[in-house]
DOLUM-252739 format. One line per 2 residues: number of its first residue (from 1); their letters; for each residue x, y, z of N, C-alpha, C, O, CB. Coordinates in Angstrom, 2 decimals. Glycine has a CB too. Example, Ala and Ser with C-alpha at 12.3 -4.5 7.8 and 13.67 -1.06 7.14 Angstrom:
BEGIN
1) AS) 13.19 -5.69 7.80 12.30 -4.50 7.80 13.20 -3.30 7.80 14.24 -3.32 8.46 11.31 -4.47 9.05; 12.85 -2.25 7.08 13.67 -1.06 7.14 12.90 0.03 7.87 13.41 1.14 8.04 14.08 -0.60 5.72
END
This chain:
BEGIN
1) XX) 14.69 2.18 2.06 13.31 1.86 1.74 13.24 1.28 0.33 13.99 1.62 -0.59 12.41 3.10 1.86; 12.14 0.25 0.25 12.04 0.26 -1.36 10.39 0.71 -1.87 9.47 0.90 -1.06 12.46 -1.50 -1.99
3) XX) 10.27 0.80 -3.20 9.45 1.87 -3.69 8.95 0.53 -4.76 9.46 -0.26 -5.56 10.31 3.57 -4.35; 7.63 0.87 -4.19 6.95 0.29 -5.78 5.81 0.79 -6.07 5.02 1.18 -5.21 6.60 -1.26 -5.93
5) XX) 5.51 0.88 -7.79 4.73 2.09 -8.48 3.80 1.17 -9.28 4.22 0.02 -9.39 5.72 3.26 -9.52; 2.86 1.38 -9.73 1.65 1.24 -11.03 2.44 0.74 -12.19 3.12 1.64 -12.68 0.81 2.85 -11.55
7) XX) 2.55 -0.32 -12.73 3.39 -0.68 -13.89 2.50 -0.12 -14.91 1.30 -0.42 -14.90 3.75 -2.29 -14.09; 3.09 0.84 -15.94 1.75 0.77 -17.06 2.17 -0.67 -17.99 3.18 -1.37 -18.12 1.66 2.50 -18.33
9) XX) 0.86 -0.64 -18.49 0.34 -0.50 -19.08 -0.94 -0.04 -18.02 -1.83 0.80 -18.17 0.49 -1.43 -19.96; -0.60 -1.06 -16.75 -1.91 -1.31 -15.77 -1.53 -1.09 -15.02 -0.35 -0.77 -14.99 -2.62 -2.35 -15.52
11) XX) -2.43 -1.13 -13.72 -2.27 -0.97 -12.29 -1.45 -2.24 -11.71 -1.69 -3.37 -12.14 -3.73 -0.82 -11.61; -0.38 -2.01 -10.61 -0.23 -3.13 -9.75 -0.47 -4.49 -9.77 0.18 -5.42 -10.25 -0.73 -2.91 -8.97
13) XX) -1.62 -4.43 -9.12 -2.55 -4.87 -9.22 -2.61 -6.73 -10.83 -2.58 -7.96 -10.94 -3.36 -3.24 -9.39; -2.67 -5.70 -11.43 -2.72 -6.58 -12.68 -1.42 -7.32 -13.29 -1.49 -8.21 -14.14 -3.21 -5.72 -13.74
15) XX) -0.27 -6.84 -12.73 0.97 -6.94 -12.81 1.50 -8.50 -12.24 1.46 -8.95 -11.09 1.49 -5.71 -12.07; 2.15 -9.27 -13.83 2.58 -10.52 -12.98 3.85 -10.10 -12.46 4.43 -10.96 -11.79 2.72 -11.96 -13.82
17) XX) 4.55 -8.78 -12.63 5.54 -8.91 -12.19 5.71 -8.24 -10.66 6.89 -8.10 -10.32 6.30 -8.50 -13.18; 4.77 -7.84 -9.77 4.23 -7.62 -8.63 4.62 -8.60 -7.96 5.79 -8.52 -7.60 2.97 -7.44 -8.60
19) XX) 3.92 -9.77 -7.58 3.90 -10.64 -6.83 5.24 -11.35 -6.41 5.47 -11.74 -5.26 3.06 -11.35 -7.32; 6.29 -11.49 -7.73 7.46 -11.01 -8.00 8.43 -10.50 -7.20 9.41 -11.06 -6.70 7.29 -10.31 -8.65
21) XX) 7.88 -8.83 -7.08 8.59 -7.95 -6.49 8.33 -7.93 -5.07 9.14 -7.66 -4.18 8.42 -6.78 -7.07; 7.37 -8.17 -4.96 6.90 -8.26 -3.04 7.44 -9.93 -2.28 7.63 -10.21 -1.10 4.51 -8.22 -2.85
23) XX) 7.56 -10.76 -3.48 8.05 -12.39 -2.91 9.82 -11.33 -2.50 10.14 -11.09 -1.34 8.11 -14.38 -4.80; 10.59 -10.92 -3.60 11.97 -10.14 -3.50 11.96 -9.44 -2.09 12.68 -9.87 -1.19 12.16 -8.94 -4.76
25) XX) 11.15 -8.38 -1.92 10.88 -7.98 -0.76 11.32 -8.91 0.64 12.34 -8.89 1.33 9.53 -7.77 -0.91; 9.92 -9.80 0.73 9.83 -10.30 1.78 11.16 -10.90 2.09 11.70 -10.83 3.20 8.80 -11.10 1.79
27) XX) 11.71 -11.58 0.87 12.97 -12.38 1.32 14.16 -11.67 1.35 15.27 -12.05 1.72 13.23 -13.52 0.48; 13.77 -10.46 0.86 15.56 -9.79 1.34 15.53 -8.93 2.22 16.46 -8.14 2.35 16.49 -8.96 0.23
29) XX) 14.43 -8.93 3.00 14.31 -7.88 4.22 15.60 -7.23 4.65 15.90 -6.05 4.78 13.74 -8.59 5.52; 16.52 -8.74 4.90 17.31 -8.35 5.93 18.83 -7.99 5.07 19.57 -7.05 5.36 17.35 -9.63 7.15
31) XX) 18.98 -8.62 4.39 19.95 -8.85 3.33 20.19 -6.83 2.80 21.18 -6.11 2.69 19.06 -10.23 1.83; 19.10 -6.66 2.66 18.69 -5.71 1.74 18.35 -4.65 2.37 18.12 -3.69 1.64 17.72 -6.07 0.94
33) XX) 18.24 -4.48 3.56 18.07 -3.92 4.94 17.01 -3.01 4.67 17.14 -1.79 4.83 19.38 -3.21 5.62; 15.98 -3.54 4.27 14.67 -3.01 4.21 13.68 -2.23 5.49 13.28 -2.90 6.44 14.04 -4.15 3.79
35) XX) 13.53 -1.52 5.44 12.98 -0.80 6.27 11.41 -0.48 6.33 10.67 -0.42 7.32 13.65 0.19 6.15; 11.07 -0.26 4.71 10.18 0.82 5.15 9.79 0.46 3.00 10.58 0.80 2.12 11.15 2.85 6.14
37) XX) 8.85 -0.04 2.82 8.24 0.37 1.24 7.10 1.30 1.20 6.24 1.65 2.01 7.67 -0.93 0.42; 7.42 1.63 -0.23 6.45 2.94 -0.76 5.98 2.38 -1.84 6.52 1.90 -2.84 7.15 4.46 -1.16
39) XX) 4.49 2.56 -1.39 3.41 2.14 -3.00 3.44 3.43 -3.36 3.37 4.17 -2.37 1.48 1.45 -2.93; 3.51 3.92 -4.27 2.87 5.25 -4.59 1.99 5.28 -6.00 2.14 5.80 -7.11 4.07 6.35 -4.67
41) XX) 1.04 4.47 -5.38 -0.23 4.87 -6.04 -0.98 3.57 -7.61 -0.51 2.49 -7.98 0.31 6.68 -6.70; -2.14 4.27 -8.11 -2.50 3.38 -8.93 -2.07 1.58 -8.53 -1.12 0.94 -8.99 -1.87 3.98 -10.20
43) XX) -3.27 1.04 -7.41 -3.30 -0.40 -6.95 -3.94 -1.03 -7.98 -3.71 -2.16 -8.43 -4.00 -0.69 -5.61; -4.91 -0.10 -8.37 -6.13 -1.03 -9.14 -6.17 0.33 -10.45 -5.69 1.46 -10.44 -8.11 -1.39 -7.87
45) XX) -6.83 -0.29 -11.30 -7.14 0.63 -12.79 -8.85 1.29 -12.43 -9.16 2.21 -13.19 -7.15 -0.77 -14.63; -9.66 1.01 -11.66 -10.47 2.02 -11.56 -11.44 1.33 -9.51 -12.62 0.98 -9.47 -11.65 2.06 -13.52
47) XX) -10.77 1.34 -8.61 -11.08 0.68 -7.57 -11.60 -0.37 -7.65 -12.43 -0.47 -6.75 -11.64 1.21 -6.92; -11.55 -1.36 -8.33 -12.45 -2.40 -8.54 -12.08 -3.63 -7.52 -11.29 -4.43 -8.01 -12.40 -2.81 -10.08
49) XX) -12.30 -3.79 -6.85 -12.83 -4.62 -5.83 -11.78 -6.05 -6.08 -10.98 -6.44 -5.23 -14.66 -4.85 -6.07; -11.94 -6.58 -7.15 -11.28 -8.02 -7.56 -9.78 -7.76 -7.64 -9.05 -8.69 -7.27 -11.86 -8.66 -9.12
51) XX) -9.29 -6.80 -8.02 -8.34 -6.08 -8.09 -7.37 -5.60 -6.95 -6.15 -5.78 -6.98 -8.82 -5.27 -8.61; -7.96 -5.07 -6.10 -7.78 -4.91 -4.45 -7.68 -6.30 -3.99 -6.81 -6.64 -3.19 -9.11 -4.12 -3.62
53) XX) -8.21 -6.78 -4.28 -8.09 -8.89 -3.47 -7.10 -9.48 -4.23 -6.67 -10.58 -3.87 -9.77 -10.29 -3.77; -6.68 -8.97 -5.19 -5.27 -9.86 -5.62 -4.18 -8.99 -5.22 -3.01 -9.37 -5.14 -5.07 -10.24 -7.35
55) XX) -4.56 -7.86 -4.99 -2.98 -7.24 -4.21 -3.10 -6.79 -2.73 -2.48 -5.91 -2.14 -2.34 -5.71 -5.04; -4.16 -7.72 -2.24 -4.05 -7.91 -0.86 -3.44 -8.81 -0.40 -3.05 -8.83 0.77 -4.99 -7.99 -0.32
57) XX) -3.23 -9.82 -1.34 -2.46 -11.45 -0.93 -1.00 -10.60 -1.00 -0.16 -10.84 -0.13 -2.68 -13.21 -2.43; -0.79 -9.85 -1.79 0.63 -9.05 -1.66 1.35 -8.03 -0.44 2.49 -8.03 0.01 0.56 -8.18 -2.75
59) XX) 0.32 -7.29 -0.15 0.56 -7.13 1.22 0.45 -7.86 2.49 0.98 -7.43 3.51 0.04 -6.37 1.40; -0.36 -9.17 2.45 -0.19 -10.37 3.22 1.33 -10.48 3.87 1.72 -10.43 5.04 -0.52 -11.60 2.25
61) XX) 2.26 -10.71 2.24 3.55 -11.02 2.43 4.42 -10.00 3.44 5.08 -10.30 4.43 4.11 -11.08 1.06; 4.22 -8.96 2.94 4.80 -7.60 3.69 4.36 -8.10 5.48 5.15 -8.65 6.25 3.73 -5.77 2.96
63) XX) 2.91 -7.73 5.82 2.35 -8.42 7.19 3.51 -9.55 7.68 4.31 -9.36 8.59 0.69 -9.29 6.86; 3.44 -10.51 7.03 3.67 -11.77 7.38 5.76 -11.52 8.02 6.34 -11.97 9.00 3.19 -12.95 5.68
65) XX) 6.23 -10.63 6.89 7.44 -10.41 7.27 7.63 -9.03 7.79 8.67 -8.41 7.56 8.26 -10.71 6.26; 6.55 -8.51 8.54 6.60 -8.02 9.25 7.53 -6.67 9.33 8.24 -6.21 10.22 6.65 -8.86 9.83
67) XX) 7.06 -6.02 7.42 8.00 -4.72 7.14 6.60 -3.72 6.84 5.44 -3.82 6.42 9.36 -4.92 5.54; 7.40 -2.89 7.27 6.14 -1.48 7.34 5.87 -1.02 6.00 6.69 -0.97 5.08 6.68 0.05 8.22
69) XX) 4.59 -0.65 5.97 4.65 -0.07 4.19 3.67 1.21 4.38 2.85 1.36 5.29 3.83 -1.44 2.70; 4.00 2.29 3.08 3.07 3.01 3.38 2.71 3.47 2.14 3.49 4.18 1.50 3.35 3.90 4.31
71) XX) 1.33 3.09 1.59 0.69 3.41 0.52 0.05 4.36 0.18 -0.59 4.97 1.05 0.15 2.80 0.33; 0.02 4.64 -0.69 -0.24 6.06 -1.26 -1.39 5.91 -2.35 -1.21 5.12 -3.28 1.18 6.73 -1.98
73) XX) -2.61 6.67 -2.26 -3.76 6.20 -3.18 -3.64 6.96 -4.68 -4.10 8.09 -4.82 -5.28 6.59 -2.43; -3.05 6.32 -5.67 -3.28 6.80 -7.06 -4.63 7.38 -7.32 -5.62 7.20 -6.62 -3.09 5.72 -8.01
75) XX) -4.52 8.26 -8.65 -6.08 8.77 -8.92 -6.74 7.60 -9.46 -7.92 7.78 -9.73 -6.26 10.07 -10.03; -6.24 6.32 -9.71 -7.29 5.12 -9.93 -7.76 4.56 -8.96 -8.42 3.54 -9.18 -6.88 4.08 -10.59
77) XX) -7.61 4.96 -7.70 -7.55 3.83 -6.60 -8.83 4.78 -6.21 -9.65 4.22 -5.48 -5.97 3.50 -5.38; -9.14 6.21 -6.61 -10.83 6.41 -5.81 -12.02 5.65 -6.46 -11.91 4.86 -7.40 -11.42 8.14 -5.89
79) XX) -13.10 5.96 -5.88 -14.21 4.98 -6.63 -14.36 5.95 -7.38 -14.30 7.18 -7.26 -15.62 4.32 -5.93; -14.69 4.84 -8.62 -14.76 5.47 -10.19 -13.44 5.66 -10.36 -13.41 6.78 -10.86 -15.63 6.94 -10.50
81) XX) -12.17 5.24 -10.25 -11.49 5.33 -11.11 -10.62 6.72 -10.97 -9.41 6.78 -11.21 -12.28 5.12 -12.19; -11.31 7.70 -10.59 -10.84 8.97 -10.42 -10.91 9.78 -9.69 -11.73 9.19 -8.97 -11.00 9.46 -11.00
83) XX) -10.74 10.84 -9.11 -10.59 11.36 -7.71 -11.51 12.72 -8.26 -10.92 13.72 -8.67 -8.73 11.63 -7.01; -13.00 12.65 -8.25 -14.29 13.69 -8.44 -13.74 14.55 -7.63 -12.61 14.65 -7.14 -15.90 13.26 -8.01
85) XX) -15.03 15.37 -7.54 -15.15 16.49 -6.31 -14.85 15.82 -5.02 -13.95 16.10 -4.23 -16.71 17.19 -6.15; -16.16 14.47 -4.89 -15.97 14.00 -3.72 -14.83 13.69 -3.10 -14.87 13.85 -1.88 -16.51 13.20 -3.67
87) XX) -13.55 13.18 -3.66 -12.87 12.24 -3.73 -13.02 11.17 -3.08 -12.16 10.93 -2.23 -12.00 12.54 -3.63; -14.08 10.24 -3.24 -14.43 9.29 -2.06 -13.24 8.26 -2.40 -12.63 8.11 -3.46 -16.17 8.55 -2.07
89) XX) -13.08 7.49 -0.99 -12.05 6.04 -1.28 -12.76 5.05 -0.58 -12.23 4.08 -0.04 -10.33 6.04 -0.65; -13.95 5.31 -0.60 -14.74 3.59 -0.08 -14.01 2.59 -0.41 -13.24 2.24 0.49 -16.20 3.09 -0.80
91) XX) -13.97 1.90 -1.50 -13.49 0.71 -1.83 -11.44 0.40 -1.61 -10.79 -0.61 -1.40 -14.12 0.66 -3.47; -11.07 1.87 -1.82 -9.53 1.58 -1.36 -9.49 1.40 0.08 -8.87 0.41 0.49 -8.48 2.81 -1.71
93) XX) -10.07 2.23 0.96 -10.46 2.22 3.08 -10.83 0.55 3.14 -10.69 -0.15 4.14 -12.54 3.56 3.88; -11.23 0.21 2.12 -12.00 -1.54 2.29 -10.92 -2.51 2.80 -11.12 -3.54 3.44 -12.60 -2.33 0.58
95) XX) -9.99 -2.13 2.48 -8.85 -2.96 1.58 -7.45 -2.04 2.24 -6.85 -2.58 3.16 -9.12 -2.76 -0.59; -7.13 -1.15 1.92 -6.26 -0.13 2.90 -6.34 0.77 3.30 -5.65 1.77 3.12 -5.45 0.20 2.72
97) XX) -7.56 0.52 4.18 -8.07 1.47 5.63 -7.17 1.06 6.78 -6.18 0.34 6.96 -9.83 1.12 6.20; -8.12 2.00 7.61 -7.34 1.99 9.07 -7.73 0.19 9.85 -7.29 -0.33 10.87 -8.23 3.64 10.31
99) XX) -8.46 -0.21 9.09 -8.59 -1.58 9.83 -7.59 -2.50 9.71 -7.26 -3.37 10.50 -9.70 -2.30 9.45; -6.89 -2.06 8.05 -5.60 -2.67 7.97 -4.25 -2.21 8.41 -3.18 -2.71 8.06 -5.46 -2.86 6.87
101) XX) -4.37 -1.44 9.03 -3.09 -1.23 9.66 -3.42 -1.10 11.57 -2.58 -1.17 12.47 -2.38 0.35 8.85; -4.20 -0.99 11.63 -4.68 -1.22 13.40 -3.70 -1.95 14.30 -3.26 -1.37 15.29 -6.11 -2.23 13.58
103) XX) -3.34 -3.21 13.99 -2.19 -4.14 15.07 -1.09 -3.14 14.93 -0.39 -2.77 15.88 -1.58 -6.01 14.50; -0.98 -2.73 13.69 0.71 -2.23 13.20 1.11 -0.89 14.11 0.53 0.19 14.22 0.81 -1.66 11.23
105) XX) 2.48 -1.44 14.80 2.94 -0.50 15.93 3.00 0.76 15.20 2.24 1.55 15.76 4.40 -0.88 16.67; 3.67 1.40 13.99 4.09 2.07 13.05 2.93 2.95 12.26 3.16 3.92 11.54 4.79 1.15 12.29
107) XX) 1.57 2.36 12.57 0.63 3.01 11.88 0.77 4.34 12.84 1.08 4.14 14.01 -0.89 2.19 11.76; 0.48 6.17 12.23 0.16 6.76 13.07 -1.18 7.12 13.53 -1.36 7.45 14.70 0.71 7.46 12.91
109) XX) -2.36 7.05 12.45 -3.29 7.31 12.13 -3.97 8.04 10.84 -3.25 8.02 9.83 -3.38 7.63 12.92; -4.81 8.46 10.75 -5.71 9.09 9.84 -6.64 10.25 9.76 -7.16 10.50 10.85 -6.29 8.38 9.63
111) XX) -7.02 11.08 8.72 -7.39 12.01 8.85 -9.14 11.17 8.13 -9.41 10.39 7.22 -6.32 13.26 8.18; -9.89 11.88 9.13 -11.22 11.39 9.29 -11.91 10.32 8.63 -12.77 10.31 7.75 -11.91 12.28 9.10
113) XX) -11.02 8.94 9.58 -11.43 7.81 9.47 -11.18 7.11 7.96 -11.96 6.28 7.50 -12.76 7.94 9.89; -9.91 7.59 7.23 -9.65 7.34 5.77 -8.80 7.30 5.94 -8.29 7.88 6.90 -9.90 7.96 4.75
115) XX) -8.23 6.68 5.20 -6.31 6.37 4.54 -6.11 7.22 3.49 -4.95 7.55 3.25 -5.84 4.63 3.76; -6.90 7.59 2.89 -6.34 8.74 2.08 -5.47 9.53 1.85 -4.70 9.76 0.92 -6.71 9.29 2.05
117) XX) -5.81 10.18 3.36 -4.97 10.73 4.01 -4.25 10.18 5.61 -4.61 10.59 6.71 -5.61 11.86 4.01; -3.34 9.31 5.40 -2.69 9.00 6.99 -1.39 9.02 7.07 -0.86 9.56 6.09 -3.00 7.64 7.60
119) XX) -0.45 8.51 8.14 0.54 8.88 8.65 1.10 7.48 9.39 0.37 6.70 10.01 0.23 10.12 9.46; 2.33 7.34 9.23 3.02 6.11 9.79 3.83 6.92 10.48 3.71 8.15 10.55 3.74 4.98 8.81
121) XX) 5.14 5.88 11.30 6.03 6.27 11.90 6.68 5.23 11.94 6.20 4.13 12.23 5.80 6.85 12.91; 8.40 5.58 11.51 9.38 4.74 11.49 10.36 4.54 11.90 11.00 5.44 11.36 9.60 4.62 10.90
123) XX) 11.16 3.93 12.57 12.57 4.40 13.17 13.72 3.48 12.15 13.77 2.27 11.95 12.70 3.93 15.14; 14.40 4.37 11.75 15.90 3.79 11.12 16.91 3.95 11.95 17.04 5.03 12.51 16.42 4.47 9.83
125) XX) 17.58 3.20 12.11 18.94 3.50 13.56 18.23 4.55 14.52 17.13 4.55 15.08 20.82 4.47 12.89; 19.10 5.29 14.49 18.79 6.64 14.82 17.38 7.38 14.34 16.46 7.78 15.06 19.91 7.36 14.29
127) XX) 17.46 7.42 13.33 16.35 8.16 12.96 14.60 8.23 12.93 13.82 7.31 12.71 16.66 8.17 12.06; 14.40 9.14 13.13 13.10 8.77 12.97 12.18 9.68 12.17 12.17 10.91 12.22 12.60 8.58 14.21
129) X) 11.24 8.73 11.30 10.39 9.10 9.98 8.80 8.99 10.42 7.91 9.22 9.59 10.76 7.93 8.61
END
């Protein structure tokens, strides 16, 4: 699998060296015997909307080459920036909800209608994740 994280200073998101790392991705799928990437967390610096649309063209790439990913919502990625009482993820579900992973054989689902909390499924050779 490969793993990609929140660059500080900033989120993802804001990162020229992102677009970068997901072009690397797409093209070494096979080379590189890619399976399976991990966002883990902080997409955006406080859910902001414009932010989510430039690292949606990034998961485009992933779609397009047709490798499974499974993202993980940083405490910037709730609305406001931070994960309240509520912990709402309106604006992350916008963007990586269950609508975006729906075609994907590998999606497993979600816990009440949020990505917040969801579940993929993967097979490596043998194995299965």
């Amino acid at each position: 699998y490969q793993t990609l994280t929140g660059t500080p200073p900033g989120p993802i998101a804001d990162s020229s060296v992102a677009g970068n790392a997901f072009n690397w991705i797409a093209y070494n799928k096979i080379s590189a015997n890619i399976k399976l990437v991990i966002q883990v967390g902080d997409l955006t610096d406080d859910a902001n909307t414009s932010q989510f649309q430039r690292i949606d063209s990034n998961f485009d790439k992933l779609d397009n080459h047709t490798i499974p990913y499974l993202v993980v919502p940083g405490n910037h990625d709730y609305d406001g920036g931070t994960p309240s009482n509520s912990r709402l993820t309106t604006v992350y579900d916008t963007w990586m909800g269950p609508s975006r992973y729906s075609g994907f054989p590998y999606y497993g689902g979600n816990y009440l209608g949020s990505n917040a909390n969801y579940y993929i499924r993967v097979d490596v050779g043998k194995r299965k994740f």
